[in-house]
C-alpha positions in Angstrom: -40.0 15.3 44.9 -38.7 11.6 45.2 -36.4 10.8 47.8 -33.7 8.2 47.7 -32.1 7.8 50.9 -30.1 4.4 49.9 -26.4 4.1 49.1 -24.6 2.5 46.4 -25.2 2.1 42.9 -28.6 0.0 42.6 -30.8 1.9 44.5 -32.6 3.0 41.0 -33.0 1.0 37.5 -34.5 0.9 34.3 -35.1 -1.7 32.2 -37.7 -0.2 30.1 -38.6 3.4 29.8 -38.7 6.0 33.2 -39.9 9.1 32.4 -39.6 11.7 35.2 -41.6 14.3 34.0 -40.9 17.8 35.5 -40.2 15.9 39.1 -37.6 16.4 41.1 -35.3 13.4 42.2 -33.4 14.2 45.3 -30.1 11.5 46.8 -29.4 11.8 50.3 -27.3 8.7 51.1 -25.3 8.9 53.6 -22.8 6.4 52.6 -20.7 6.4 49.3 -23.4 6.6 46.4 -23.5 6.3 42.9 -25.6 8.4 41.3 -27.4 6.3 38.2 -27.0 7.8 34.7 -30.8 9.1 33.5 -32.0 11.9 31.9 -34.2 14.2 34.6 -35.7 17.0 35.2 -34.5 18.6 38.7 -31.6 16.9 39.9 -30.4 17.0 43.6 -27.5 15.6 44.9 -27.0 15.8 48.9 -24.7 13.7 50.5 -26.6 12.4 53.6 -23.2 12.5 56.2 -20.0 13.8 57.1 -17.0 12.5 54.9 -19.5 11.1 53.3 -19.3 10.9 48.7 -21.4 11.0 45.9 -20.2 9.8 42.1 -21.5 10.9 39.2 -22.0 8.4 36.3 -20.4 8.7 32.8 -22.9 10.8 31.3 -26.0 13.0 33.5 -28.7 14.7 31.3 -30.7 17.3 33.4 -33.3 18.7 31.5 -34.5 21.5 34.6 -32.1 22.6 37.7 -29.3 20.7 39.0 -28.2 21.1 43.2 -24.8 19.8 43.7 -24.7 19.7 47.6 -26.4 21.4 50.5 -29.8 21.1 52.6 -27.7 21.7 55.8 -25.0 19.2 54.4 -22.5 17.7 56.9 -18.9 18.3 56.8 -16.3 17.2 54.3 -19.2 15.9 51.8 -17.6 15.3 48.7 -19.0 15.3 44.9 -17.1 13.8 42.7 -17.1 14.0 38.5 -13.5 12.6 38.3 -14.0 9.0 39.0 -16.1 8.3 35.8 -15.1 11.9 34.1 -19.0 12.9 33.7 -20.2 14.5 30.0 -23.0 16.3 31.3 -25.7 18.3 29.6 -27.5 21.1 31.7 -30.6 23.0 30.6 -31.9 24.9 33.7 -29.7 26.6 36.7 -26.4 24.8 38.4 -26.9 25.8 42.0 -23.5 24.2 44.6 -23.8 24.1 47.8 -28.3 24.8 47.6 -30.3 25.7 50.3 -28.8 26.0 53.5 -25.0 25.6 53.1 -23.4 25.5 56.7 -20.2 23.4 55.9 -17.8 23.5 52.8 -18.6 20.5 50.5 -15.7 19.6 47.8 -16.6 19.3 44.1 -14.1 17.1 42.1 -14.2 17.7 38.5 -13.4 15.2 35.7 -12.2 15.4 32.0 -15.7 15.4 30.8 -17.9 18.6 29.3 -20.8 20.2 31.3 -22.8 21.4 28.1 -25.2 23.9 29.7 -28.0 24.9 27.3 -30.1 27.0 29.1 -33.6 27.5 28.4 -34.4 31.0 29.0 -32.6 32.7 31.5 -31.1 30.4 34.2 -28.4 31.4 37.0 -25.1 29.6 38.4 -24.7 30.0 41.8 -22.4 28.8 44.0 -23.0 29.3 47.9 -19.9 27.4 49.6 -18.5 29.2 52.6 -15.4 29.1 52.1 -13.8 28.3 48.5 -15.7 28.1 45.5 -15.7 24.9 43.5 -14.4 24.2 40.1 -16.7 22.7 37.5 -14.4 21.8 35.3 -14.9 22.6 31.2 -17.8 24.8 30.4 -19.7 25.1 27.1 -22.6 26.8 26.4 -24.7 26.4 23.9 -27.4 24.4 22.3 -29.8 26.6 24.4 -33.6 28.1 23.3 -36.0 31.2 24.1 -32.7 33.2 24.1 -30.7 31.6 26.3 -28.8 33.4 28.8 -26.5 32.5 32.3 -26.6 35.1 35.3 -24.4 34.4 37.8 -25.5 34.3 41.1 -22.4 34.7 42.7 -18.8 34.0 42.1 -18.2 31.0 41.0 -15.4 29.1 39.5 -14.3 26.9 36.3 -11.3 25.5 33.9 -12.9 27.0 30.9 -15.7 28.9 30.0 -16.8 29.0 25.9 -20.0 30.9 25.2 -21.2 30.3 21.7 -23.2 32.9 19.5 -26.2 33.4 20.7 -25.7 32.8 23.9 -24.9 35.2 26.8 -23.0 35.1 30.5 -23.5 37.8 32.6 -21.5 38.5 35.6 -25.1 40.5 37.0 -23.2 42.6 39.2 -20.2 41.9 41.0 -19.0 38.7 40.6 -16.2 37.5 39.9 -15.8 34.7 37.2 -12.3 33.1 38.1 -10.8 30.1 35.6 -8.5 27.7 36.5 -7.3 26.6 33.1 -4.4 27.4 30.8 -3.8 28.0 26.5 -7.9 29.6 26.2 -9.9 29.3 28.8 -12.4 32.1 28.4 -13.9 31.9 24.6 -16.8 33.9 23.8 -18.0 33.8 20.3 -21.7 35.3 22.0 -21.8 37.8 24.7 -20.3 38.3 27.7 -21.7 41.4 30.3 -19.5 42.3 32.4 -21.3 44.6 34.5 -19.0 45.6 37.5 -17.9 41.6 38.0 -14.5 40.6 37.2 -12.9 37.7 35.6 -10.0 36.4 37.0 -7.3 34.1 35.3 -5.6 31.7 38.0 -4.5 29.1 35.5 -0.2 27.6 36.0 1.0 28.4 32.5 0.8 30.3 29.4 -2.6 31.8 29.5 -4.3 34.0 26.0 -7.0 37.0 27.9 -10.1 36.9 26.4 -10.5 40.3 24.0 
């Protein structure tokens, strides 16, 4: 694991080729960061103070797990997609608020996609307190060795598509709630259902998932 403790935006560069192998980079600056725009394995993103916010680049490739908040966070730690509206692309588990989550964090979403192409069977978990955050839009697919997202909780989102060959799974009883309006749950794969429950909060004309 690699530990960046510095704030800002040029705490990390490339000129010529990084390659981070299966490691795990971790930022912890507690001070308004910039989180540089790489392709990585394990991803970790834990703003190091109260009030304190991280900003996602343009574009985030995480080719393992991504931690969005956590590790005893302060308060009012904010996350933020919105500034440079993030396209991100996801292969492993999306865990918010990771390891010990004492304190609500705030996750801002932008315009931009999360892809999420799991390999395998990954989770989404999110372990805020209080109110779960909104990741924004949602598609999955693109993923190998059967590919397949449990959730590990209840979590929340705009929109949700699941493409063939490709499964959610509420795994119990969670509760999948989206934010968004027109078609926000599309699910051309499979959805299980188990005992969870979706739930459409969206302000507007809204079409239910058949």
């Amino acid at each position: 694991t690699y530990i960046f403790s510095a704030t800002g935006s040029s705490m990390l560069s490339n000129s010529g080729t990084l390659n981070f192998d299966t490691s795990t980079i971790r930022f912890t600056g507690n001070g308004a960061t910039t989180i540089p725009s790489f392709s990585y394995y394990n991803l970790q993103v834990y703003p190091g103070g109260a009030s304190v916010t991280h900003t996602l680049p343009a574009s985030l490739t995480v080719n393992g797990n991504l931690d969005l908040g956590g590790n005893s966070n302060a308060a009012s730690t904010v996350i933020t997609a919105s500034t440079n509206n993030t396209a991100m692309t996801v292969k492993g588990s999306i865990t918010l608020c990771a390891s010990t989550c004492s304190n609500q964090m705030t996750y801002t979403k932008g315009t931009g996609t999360l892809t999420w192409s799991p390999t395998g069977t990954v989770t989404w978990t999110d372990n805020n307190p209080t109110t779960k955050q909104d990741l924004g839009t949602i598609s999955i697919t693109g993923g190998t060795s059967t590919p397949k997202i449990n959730l590990g909780s209840s979590v929340r989102a705009s929109s949700v598509t699941v493409a063939a060959s490709h499964e959610l799974s509420a795994n119990g009883s969670n509760t999948l709630t989206l934010t968004g309006t027109a078609t926000p749950f599309t699910v051309s794969g499979t959805f299980t259902y188990s005992t969870g429950t979706v739930a459409y909060t969206g302000n507007g004309a809204t079409g239910i998932a058949a």
